[in-house]
PLY file of the C-alpha trace (Angstrom):
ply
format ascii 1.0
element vertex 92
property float x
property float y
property float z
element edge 91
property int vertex1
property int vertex2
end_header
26.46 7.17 -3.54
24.68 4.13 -5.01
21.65 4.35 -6.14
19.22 1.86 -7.58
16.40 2.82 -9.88
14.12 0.54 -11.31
13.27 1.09 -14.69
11.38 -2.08 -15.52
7.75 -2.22 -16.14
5.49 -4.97 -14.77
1.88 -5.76 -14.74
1.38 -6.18 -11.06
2.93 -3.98 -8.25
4.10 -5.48 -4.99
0.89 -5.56 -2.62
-1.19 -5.51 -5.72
-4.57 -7.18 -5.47
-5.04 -10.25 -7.77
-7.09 -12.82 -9.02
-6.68 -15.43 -11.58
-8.42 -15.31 -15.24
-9.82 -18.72 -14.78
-11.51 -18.04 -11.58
-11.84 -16.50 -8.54
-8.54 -17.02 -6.72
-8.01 -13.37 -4.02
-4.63 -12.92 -3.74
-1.95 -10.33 -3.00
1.43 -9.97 -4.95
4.25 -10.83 -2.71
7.30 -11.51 -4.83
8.11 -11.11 -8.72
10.74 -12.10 -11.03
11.38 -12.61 -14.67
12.45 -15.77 -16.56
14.90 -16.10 -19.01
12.45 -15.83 -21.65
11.15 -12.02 -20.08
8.22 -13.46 -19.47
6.91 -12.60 -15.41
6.56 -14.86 -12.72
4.73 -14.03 -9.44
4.57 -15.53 -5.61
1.45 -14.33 -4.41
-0.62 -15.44 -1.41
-4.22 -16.78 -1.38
-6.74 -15.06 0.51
-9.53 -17.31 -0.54
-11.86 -18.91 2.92
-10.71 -22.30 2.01
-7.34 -22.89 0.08
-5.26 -25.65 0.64
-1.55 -23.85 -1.40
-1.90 -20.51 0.29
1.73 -19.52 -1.71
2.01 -19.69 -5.40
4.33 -19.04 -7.77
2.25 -18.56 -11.11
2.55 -17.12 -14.86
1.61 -13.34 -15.47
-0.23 -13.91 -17.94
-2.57 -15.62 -15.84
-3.78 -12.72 -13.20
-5.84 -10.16 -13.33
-6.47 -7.44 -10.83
-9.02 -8.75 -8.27
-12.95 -8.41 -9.34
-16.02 -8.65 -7.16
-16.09 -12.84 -7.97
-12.94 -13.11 -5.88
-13.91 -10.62 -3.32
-17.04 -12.91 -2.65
-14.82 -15.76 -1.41
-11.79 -13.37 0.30
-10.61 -13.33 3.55
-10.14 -9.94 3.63
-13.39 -8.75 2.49
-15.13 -5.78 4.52
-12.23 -5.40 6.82
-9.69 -2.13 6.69
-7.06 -3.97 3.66
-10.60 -4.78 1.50
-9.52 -2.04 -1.54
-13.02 -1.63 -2.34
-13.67 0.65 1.41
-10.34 2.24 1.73
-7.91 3.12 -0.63
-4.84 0.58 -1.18
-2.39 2.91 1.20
1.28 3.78 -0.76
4.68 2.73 0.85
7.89 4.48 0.94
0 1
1 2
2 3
3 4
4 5
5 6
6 7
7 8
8 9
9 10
10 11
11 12
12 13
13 14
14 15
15 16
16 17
17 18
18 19
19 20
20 21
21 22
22 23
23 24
24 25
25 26
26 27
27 28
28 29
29 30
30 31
31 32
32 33
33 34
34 35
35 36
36 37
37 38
38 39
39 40
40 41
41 42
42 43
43 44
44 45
45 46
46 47
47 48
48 49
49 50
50 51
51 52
52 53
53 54
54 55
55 56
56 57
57 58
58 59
59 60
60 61
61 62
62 63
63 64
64 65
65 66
66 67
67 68
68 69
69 70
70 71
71 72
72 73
73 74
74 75
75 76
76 77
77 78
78 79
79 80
80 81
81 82
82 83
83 84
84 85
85 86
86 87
87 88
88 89
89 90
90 91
């Protein structure tokens, strides 16, 4: 039997809320990788009301787990995925 564990660590898990340091940017964690260097690169999709690059691929180092700033201008916001009403639900 083959079986895969995954032993490295990351800053984001898949589904993950995020935001970007700079600014209000809601967005979910869709994809992540490393580069050469170790250092980790995300594709996450915007959830912002107006957004013209809805998929990203962007630095790390850069997000932040989402804050009440980028709830104000999310999509999702007071509906049943909004993390802040119902607790973010674990898959198998």
């Amino acid at each position: 039997m083959n079986m895969h564990v995954e032993t490295e660590t990351w800053r984001f898990e898949l589904g993950a809320m995020i935001t970007h340091r700079d600014g209000p940017m809601p967005s979910v964690v869709l994809y992540r990788t490393r580069a050469s260097n170790g250092l980790e690169i995300y594709g996450v999709r915007s959830f912002a009301f107006e957004d013209p690059n809805r998929d990203r691929l962007i630095m790390g180092e850069v997000l932040k787990p989402i804050d009440e700033a980028a709830w104000q201008i999310c999509l999702l916001a007071g509906t049943s995925l909004d993390t802040r009403i119902a607790p973010a639900v674990d898959q198998p």
